[in-house]
C-alpha positions in Angstrom: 0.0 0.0 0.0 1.5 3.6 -1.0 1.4 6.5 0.9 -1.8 7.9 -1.3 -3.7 4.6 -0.4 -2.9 5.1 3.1 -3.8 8.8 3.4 -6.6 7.6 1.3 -7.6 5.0 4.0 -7.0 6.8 7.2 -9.2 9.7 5.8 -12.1 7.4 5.5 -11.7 5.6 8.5 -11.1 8.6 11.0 -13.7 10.9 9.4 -16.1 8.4 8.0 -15.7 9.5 4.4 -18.8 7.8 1.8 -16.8 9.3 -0.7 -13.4 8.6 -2.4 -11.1 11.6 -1.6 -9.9 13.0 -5.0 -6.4 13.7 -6.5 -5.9 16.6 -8.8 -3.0 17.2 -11.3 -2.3 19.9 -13.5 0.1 19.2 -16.5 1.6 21.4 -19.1 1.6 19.6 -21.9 1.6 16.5 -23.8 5.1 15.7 -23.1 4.4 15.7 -19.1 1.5 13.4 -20.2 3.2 11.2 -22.1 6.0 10.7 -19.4 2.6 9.9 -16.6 1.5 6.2 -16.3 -2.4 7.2 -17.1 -3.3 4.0 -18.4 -7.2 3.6 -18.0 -7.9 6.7 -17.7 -10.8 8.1 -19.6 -9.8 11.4 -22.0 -12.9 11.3 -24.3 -15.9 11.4 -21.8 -16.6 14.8 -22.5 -17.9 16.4 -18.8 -17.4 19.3 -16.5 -14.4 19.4 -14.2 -16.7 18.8 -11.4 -18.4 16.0 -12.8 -15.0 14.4 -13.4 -14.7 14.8 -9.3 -17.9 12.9 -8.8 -16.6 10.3 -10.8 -13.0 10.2 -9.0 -15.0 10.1 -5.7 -16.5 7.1 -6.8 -13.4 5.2 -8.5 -13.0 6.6 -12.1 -9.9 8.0 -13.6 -10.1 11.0 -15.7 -8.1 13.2 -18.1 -9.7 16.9 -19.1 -8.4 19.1 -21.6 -9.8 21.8 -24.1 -11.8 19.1 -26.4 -13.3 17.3 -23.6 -14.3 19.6 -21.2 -17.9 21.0 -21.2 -18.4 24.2 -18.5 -16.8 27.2 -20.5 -16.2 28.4 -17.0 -13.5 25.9 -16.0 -12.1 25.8 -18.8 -11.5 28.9 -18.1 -10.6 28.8 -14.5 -8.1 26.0 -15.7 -6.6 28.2 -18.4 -7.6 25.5 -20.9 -9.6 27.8 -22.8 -10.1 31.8 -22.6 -13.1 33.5 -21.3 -15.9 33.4 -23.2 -18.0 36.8 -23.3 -20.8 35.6 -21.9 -19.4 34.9 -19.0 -17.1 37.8 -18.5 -19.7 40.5 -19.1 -21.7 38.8 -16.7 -25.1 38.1 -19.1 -24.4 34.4 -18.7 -25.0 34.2 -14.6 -27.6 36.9 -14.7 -29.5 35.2 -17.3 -29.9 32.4 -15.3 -31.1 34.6 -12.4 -27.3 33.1 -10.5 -27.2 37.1 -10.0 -30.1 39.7 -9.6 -28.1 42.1 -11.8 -25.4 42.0 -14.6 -23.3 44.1 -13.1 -22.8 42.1 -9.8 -22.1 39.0 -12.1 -19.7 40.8 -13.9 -17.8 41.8 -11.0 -17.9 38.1 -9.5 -16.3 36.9 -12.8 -13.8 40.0 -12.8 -13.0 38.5 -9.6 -12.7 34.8 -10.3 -9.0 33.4 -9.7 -8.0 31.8 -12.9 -4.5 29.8 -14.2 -3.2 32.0 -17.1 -4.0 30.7 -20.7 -2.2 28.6 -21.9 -0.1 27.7 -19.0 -1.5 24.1 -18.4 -3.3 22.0 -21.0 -4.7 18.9 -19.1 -6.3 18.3 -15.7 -5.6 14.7 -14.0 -8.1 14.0 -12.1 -8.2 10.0 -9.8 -9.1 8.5 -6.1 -6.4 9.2 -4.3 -6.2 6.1 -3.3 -4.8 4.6 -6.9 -3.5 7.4 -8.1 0.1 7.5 -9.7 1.4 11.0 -9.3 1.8 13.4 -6.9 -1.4 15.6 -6.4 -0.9 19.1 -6.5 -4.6 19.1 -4.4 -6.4 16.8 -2.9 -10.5 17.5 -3.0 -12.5 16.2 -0.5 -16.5 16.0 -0.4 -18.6 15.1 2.4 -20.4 16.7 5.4 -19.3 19.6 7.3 -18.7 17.8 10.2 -16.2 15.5 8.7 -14.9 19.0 6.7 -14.2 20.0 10.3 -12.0 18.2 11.3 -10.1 18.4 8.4 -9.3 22.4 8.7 -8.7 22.2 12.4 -6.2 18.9 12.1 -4.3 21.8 10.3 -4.5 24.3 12.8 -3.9 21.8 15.5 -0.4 23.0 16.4 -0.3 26.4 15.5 -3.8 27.7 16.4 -4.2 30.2 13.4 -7.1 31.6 12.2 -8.5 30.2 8.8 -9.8 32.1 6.1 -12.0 30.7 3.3 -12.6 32.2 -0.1 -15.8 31.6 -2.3 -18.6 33.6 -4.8 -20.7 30.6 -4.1 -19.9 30.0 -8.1 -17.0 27.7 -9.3 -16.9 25.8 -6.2 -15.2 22.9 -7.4 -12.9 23.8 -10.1 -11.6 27.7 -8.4 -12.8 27.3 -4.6 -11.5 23.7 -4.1 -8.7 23.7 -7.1 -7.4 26.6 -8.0 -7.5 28.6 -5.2 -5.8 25.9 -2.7 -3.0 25.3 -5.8 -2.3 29.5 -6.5 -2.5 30.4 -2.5 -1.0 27.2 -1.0 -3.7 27.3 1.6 -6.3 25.2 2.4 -9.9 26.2 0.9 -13.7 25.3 1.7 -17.0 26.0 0.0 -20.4 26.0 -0.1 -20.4 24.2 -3.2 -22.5 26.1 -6.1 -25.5 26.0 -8.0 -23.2 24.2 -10.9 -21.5 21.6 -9.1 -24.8 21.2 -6.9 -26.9 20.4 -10.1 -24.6 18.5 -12.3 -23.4 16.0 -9.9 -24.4 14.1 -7.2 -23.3 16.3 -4.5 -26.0 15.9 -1.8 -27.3 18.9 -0.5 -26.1 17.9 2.8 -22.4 17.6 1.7 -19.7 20.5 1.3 -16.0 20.7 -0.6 -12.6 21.5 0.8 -9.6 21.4 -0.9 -6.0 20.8 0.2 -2.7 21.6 -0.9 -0.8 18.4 -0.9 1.9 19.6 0.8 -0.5 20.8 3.5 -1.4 16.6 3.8 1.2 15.0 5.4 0.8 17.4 8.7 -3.3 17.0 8.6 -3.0 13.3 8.6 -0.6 13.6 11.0 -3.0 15.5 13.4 -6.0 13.8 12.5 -4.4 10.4 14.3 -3.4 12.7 17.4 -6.8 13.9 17.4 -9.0 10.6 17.1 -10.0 10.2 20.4 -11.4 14.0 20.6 -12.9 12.9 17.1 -14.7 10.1 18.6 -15.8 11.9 22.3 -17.3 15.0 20.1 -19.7 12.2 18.3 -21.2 10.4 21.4 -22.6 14.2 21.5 -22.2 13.5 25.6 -23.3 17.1 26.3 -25.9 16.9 24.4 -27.1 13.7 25.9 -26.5 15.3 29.7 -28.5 18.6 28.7 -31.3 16.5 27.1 -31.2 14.2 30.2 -31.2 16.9 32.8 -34.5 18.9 30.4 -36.6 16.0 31.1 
């Protein structure tokens, strides 16, 4: 078993994960590609970057580039394609009532974090578990409670303050991907009313995303933290505060 299979396993058996925890790459060009083992992945599915999640969370392998990928926005976000109007002037998300006016979806897209054009031309995308490279992020979906414990296993020694960064659009491919890969910090959303309709997030379940280097230290304090893991869940205060009402 490799260290991803391991981190893979302990995620789902300290935090109770339903899903597979997700390994992202990005890779330059063809030549990088070449030089990966991505045997059995699929690279003609065409889908949206966050419907290639769902299916890493759930055992597929997938390979995204500019001819396969389907939400102009990530394509975008990804540097795989340039902006298309619509979506820069706004009209696109206010359109689709996203935004009660133009302008505020134009701002939100003026805002977006994006990769530079051109500068990466595929997006790797497998369960951590079996995957063969080194992530540059590793996505995880699931409820907030098991999100949780994820950002504070990082905080666990050093007791900063986290800050999160969303528009509640482009959860998955800038909030969990590109914004956790450009700042080197960990980053959780909401989700969005893409992701949330394209793919079988539940509405119950939330994204985070995670710097691989940022991995080895959260796994680390996850196992220092299980028993305080498994107290919080008897919910014992609860119980006594219940008890004592009645």
């Amino acid at each position: 078993m490799n260290q991803y299979s391991l981190y893979a396993q302990k995620l789902k058996d300290l935090l109770g994960l339903l899903r597979e925890p997700v390994a992202v790459k990005l890779v330059h060009n063809e030549n990088e590609l070449n030089s990966m083992n991505v045997s059995g992945y699929d690279a003609e599915t065409k889908c949206r970057y966050c419907q290639a999640v769902m299916r890493a969370s759930h055992g597929e392998k997938v390979i995204l580039n500019a001819d396969n990928i389907t939400c102009a926005a990530a394509a975008a976000a990804f540097g795989l394609k340039t902006l298309h109007p619509k979506l820069a002037s706004g009209a696109a998300h206010h359109n689709v009532g996203t935004f009660g006016t133009q302008e505020a979806a134009q701002k939100m897209m003026s805002d977006m974090p994006r990769l530079p054009f051109g500068s990466y031309h595929f997006v790797v995308v497998s369960p951590l578990a079996s995957c063969e490279f080194e992530p540059v992020v590793v996505l995880v979906e699931a409820p907030p409670e098991n999100l949780m414990w994820v950002a504070l296993a990082l905080i666990y020694t050093t007791g900063e303050r986290l800050q999160f960064s969303t528009s509640v659009v482009q959860a998955t491919c800038v909030d969990s991907t590109v914004v956790p890969f450009t700042t080197g910090r960990l980053n959780a959303t909401l989700g969005c009313i893409g992701c949330r309709e394209a793919t079988d997030l539940m509405p119950v379940e939330n994204l985070i995303g995670i710097p691989y280097l940022l991995l080895p230290v959260i796994m680390e304090n996850l196992s220092a933290m299980e028993e305080v893991i498994d107290k919080n869940r008897t919910k014992s205060i609860y119980e006594r505060f219940k008890k004592n009402k009645i």
